[in-house]
C-alpha positions in Angstrom: 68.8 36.9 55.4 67.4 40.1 56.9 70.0 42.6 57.7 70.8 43.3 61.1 69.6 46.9 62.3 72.1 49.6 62.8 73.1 50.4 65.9 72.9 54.4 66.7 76.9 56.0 67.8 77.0 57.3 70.9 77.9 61.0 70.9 82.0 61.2 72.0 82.3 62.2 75.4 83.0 66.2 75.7 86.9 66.5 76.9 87.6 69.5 78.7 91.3 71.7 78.0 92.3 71.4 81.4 91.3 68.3 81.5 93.4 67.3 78.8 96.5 68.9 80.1 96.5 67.3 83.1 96.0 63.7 81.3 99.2 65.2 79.6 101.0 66.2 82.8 100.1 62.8 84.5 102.6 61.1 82.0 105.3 63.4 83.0 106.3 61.3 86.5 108.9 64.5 88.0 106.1 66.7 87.4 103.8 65.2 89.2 106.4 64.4 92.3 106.6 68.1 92.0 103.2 68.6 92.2 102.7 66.2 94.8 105.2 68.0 96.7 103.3 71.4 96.5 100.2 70.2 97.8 102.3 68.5 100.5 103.5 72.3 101.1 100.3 73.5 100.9 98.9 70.8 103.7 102.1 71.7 106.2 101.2 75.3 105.8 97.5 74.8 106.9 98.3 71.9 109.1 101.0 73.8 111.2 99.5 74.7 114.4 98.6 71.2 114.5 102.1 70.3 114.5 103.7 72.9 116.5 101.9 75.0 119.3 102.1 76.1 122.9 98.7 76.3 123.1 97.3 72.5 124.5 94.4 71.1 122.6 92.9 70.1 125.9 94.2 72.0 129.2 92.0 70.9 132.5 92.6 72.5 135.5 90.8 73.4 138.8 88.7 76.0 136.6 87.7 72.5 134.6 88.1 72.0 130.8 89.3 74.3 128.0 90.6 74.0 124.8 93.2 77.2 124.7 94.5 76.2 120.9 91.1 76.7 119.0 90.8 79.9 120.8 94.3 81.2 120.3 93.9 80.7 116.4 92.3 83.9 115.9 94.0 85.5 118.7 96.2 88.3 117.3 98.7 88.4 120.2 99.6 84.6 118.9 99.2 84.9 115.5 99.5 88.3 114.2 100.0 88.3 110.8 97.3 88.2 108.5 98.8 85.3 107.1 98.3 83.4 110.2 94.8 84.5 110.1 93.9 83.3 106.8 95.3 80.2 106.7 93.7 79.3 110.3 90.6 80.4 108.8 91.5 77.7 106.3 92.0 74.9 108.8 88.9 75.8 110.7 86.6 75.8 107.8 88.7 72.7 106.3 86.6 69.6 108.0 82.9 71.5 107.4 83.9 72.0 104.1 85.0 68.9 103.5 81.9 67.6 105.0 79.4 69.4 103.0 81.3 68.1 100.0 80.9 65.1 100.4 76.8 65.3 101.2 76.1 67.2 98.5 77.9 64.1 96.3 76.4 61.5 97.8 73.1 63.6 97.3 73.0 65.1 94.3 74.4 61.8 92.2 75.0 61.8 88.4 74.2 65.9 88.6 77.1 65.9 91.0 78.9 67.6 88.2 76.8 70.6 87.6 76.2 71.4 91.5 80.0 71.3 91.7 81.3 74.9 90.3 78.3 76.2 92.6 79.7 74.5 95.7 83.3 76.0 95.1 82.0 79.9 94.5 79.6 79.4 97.3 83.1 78.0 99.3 85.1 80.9 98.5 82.6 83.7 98.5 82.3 83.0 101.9 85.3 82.3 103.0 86.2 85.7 101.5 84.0 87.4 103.1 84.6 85.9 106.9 88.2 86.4 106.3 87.7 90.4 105.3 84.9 90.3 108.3 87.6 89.1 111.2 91.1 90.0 109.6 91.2 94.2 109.8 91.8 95.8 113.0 88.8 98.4 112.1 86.3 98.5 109.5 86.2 102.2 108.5 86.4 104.2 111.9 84.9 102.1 114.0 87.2 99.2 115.7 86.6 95.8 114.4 84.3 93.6 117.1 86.0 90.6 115.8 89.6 91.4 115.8 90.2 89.2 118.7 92.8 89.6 121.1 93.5 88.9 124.8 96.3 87.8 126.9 98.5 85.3 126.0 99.5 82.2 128.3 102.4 80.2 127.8 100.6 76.6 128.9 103.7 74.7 127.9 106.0 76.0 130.3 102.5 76.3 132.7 102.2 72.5 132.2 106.0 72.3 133.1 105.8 74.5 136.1 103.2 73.0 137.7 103.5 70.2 140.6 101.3 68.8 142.9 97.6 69.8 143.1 98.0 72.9 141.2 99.3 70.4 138.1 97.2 69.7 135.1 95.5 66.7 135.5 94.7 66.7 131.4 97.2 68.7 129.0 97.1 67.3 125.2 100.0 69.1 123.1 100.8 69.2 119.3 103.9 67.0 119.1 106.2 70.0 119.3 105.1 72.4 122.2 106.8 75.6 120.8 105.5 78.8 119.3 107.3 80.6 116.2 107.0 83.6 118.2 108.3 82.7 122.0 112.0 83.9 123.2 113.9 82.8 125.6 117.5 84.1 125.6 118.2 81.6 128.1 118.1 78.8 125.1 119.6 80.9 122.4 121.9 78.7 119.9 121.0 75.4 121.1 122.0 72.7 118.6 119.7 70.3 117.1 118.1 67.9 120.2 114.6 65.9 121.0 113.4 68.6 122.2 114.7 71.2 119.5 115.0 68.7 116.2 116.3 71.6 114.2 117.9 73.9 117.1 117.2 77.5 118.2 118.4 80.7 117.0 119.8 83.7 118.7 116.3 84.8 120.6 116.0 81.2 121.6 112.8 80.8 119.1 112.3 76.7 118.5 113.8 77.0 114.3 111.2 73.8 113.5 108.2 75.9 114.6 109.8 78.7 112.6 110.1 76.5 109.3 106.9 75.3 109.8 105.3 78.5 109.8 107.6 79.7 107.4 105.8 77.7 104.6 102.8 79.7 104.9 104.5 83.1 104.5 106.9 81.6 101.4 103.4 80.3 99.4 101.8 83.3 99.9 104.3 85.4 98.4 104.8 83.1 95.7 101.3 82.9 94.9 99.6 87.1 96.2 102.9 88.2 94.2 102.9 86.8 91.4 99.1 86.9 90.8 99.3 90.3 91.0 101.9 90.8 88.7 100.3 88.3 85.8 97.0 90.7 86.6 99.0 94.0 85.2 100.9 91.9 82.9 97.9 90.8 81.4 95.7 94.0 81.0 99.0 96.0 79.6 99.8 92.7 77.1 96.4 92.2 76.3 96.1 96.2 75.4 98.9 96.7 73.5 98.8 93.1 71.5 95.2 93.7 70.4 94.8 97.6 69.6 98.3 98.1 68.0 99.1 101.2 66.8 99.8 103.8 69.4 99.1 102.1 71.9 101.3 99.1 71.7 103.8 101.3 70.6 103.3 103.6 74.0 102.9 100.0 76.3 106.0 99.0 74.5 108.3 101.7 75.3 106.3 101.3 79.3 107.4 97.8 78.9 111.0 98.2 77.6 111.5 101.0 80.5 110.9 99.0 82.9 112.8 96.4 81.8 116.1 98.3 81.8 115.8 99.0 85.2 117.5 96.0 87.5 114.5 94.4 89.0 115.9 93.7 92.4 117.7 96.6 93.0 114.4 98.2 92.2 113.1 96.0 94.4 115.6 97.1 97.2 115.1 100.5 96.9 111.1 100.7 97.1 111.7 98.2 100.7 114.3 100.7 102.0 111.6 103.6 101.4 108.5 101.9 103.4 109.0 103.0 107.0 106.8 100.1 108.4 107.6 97.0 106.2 104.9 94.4 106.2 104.9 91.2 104.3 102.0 92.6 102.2 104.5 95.5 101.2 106.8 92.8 100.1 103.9 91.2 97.6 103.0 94.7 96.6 106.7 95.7 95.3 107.2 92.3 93.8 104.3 92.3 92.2 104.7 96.2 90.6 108.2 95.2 89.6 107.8 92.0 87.6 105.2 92.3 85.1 107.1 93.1 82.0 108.0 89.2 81.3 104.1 88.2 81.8 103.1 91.3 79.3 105.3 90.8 76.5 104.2 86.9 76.4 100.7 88.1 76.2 101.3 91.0 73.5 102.9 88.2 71.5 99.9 85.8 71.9 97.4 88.7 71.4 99.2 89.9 68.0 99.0 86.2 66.9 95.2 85.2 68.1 93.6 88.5 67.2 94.0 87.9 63.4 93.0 84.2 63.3 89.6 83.3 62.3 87.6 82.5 65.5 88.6 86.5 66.7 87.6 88.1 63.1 84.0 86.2 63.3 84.0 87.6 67.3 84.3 91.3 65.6 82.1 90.4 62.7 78.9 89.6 65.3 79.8 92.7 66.6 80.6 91.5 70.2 81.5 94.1 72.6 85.9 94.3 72.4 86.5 93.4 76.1 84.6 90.4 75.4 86.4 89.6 72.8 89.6 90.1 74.9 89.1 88.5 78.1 86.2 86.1 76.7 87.7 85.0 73.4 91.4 85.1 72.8 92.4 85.6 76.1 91.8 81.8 76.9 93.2 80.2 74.1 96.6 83.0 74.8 97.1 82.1 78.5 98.8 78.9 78.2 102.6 80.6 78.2 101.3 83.3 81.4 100.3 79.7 82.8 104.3 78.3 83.1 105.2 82.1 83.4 103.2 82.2 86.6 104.7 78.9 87.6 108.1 79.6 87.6 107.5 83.2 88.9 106.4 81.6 92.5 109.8 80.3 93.1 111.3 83.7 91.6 108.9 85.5 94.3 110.1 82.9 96.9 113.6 83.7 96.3 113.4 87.4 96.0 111.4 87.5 99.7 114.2 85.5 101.3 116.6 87.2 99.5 115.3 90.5 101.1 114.5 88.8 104.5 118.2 87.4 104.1 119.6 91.3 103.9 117.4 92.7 106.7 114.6 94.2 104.7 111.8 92.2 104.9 109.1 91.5 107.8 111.0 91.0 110.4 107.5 90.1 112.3 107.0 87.1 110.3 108.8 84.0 110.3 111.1 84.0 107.3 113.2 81.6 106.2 115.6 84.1 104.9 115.7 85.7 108.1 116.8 82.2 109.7 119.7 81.7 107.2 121.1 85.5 108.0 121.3 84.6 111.6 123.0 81.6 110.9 125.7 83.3 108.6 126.4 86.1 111.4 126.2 83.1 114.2 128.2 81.3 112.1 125.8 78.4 113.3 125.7 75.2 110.3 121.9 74.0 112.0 120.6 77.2 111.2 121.9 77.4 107.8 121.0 74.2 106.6 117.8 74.1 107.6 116.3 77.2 105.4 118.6 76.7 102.8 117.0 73.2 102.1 113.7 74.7 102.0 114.2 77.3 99.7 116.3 74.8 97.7 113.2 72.6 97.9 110.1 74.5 97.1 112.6 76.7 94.5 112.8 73.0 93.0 109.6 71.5 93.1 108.0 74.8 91.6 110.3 75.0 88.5 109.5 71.2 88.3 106.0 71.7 87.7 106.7 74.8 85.2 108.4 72.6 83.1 106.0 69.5 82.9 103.3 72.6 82.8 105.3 73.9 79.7 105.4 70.5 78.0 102.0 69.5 78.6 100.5 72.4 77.5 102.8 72.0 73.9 100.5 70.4 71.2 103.3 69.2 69.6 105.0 67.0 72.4 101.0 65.2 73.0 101.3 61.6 72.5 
C-alpha cells in the first residue's frame, strides 16, 4: 500500500499587536459599550450642524435657490472657533472620503490591504493641509484669501417673519433651528419645551445647540491636550530611562519638581495670566502641566526594555540611538502611555469644565462648564442637569475604555 503524499503546512497567518489587543478588548463587553459610546461622541460632534442650525439647507426665495448652511460652515461670523472649522472641514470631506474608500476597495481587491495605509496618509495629509490653508486669519503678513466671512442672516426667524408673497416658498431646517451663538434676552431662562428640549440660559442661547456643540470643544481638549502632554512625557521618559546617569538623574529632579507643584492650581494661575484666553491656551496649559505621570511610566519601561536582549543586539549592529529609541523599545514600552493617555482625556475634559465652570476658560466657545456655572448662579435645575450628565458621561465612557485598554493590553489576563 503506497503511502499517501504529504501535504505541505500552510505558513500561520501573520497576527498584528493591535490587532490582537483589540481581539482582547472585544471580549471585554463595558469596554466596548464605552467605546461604542466614543465614536457615538465623535459622530454628534461632526454631525452637529446637521442637527442644530439656523442656517436652512435649502432657502428659496424671489432671488431663487440657495443653500445658506453649506456656505455658513466656513463662515467665521457663524462659526468662529477654529474648532468649528476643523471639524466642518471633517463633515465636508466626510462623504468624498468615504467614497473614494470604498472605490479604491472594490478596485484594488485582495491588494486592498497594502493600498490601505497609503489611502489614510494621503487622507490626512490633505486634510491637514486644507485645514492650515483656510483656518488662519493671515498667512504671514498678508490676509488669508480664504478666511471667509460675510454677513450673517438669521433665516429662522426670516422664515418666521415672513408672510405672504415675501414668504419662503422652500425652507428645509436641521430639526432644531437654533444656533449655539444667537441671543435673545427676550427668551432667557425658558424651561425645557418642544421648541427648547433642554431650555435656555441667561442670554436666551437654545442649551441643546449649546451641548451639541459642546462635544466638539470637550474631545478636542481631551485629545490636543493630552497628545501634547504624552509628546513631552515621552521625549523626557524616554531620555532619562535610556541614558541614565546624569541625565535621568537631572529629568528626575525636573520631573519630581513638577510634581510637587498642585497641578490645577498651576493650571489656574497660568489662565489668570493670558490676557486673551482661547481654547487653544487652555490645551497648551494642560498639556505643559501634566506630563510628569506620562514620563515616569516611560522612564520605568525604558530602564526595563533597554537592557533586554532585542535592544543590546539594536546597539551591537550599531544602529543609530534615536532609532533605537523611538524605532525599537519605544513600541514595545508604549502600552502603559496607551491607558495613560486614555484616562488623561477625561482628566483634560474635567479640568476644561472645571476652568470654564470658575470663569476662566473661553468664554467664546460653548462649554459645558460654562452652562453648569450659569445654572448654579440662576439657580436653574435644566441647566444643571444637562452638562453635568455629559461630563458625567464622557468622564465615564473614557475611564471605561482605559480600563478594558489596561486589561487587554496585560499578557497575563489573555485567554
Amino acid at each position: 500500500m503506497s503511502a499517501l503524499p504529504e501535504t505541505p503546512e500552510l505558513p500561520a497567518a501573520r497576527i498584528g499587536y493591535f490587532t490582537l489587543v483589540f481581539r482582547e478588548l472585544r471580549k471585554n463587553r463595558i469596554a466596548m459599550l464605552g467605546l461604542y459610546a466614543v465614536l457615538g461622541l465623535l459622530f454628534i460632534a461632526v454631525f452637529a450642524p446637521v442637527l442644530c442650525a439656523n442656517q436652512p439647507f435649502l432657502y428659496r426665495d424671489a432671488t431663487g435657490w440657495s443653500s445658506p448652511w453649506f456656505g455658513s460652515l466656513f463662515d467665521r461670523l457663524v462659526y468662529e472657533s477654529s474648532v468649528d472649522v476643523f471639524f466642518n472641514l471633517l463633515l465636508v470631506s466626510s462623504l468624498p472620503a468615504t467614497l473614494g474608500y470604498a472605490i479604491a476597495r472594490r478596485r484594488s481587491g485582495p491588494r486592498f490591504p497594502r493600498v490601505r495605509p497609503r489611502l489614510v496618509v494621503g487622507f490626512f495629509v490633505t486634510f491637514t493641509a486644507l485645514f492650515a490653508l483656510i483656518a488662519p486669519e493671515r498667512l504671514g503678513p498678508f490676509q488669508n484669501p480664504f478666511f471667509h466671512s460675510k454677513s450673517v442672516v438669521n433665516y429662522r426667524t426670516l422664515s418666521e417673519s415672513a408672510t405672504g408673497s415675501a414668504r419662503a416658498s422652500v425652507a428645509v431646517f436641521p430639526p432644531s433651528r437654533f444656533s449655539y451663538r444667537e441671543t435673545d434676552p427676550s427668551q432667557s431662562l425658558l424651561p425645557p419645551s418642544l421648541r427648547h428640549p433642554f431650555g435656555t440660559d441667561t442670554a436666551g442661547r437654545d442649551v441643546l445647540a449649546r451641548m451639541l456643540f459642546g462635544t466638539r470643544i470637550s474631545l478636542t481638549i481631551g485629545v490636543v491636550a493630552v497628545a501634547l502632554y504624552v509628546a513631552i512625557g515621552i521625549l523626557i521618559g524616554a531620555l532619562a530611562g535610556y541614558f541614565g546617569g546624569w541625565i535621568d538623574a537631572l529629568l528626575s529632579r525636573l520631573i519630581e519638581v513638577m510634581i510637587c507643584f498642585p497641578t490645577f492650581f498651576l493650571i489656574l494661575t497660568l489662565a489668570a495670566l493670558v490676557r486673551e484666553r482661547s481654547i487653544f491656551h487652555v490645551m497648551v496649559i494642560i498639556g505643559v502641566t501634566s506630563w510628569t505621570g506620562v514620563a515616569r511610566l516611560v522612564r520605568a519601561e525604558f530602564l526595563k526594555h533597554k537592557g533586554l536582549e532585542y535592544a543590546q543586539a539594536a546597539r551591537a549592529l550599531g544602529i543609530p540611538v534615536r532609532r533605537i529609541i523611538f524605532a525599537h523599545i519605544l513600541p514595545n514600552a508604549s502600552a502603559p502611555v496607551l491607558v495613560s493617555a486614555t484616562f488623561g482625556i477625561a482628566s483634560a475634559i474635567l479640568v476644561e469644565s472645571s476652568l470654564a465652570f470658575l470663569g476662566i476658560g473661553d468664554l467664546t466657545v460653548p462649554s459645558w462648564g460654562e452652562t453648569l456655572n450659569s445654572g448654579r448662579l440662576e439657580g436653574r435645575l435644566w441647566l444643571i442637569l444637562a452638562p453635568g450628565f455629559a461630563i458625567f458621561f464622557v468622564v465615564t465612557v473614557f475611564n471605561l475604555v482605559g480600563e478594558g485598554l489596561r486589561d487587554a493590553l496585560d499578557p497575563k489576563l489573555r485567554r
